[in-house]
N, C-alpha and C positions, 0 to 999 in steps of 0.2 A: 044424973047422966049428962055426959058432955056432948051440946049442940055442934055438928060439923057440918059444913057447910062446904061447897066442889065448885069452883069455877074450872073451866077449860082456856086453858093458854094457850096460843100457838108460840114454837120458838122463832126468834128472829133473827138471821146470820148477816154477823158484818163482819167484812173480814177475814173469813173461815170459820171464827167462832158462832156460838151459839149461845143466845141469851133470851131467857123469859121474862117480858118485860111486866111490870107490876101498874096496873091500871091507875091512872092517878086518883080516882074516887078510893081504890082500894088502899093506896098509898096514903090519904089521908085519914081515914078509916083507921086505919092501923098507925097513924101517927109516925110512921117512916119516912125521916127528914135528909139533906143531903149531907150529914153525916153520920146517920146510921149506920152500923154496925149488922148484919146479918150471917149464923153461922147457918150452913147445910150441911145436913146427914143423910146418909143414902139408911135406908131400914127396908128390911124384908119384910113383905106380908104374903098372906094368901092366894092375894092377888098380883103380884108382884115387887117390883120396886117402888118406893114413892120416898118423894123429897119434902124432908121435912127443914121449916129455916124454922132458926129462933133468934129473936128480934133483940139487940144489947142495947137497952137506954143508956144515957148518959150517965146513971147511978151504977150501971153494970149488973142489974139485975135484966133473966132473960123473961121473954114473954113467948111460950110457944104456942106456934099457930099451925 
């Protein structure tokens, strides 16, 4: 069985835009550099929408979280 784990984000607007910023403990954690690569998927569940990213190292293999 796969451990998941929930943090709560709030989003941040600059600009107009809206952006979820990624906590640097979490950013290191997850080895998320400033050239990372992240793709987002919108997926339906029961509970509704939720955003899934997955993470492209530098080898082009993904890492989803």
């Amino acid at each position: 069985m796969v451990e998941k784990t929930a943090i709560q984000l709030t989003p941040t607007k600059i600009k107009g835009s809206k952006y979820l910023l990624i906590p640097k403990d979490l950013a290191r954690l997850l080895e998320i550099e400033d050239e990372s690569i992240l793709n987002l998927t919108i997926e339906e569940s029961s509970k509704g929408q939720r955003l899934v990213y997955a993470i492209l190292g530098r080898s082009g293999n993904a890492i989803e979280n």
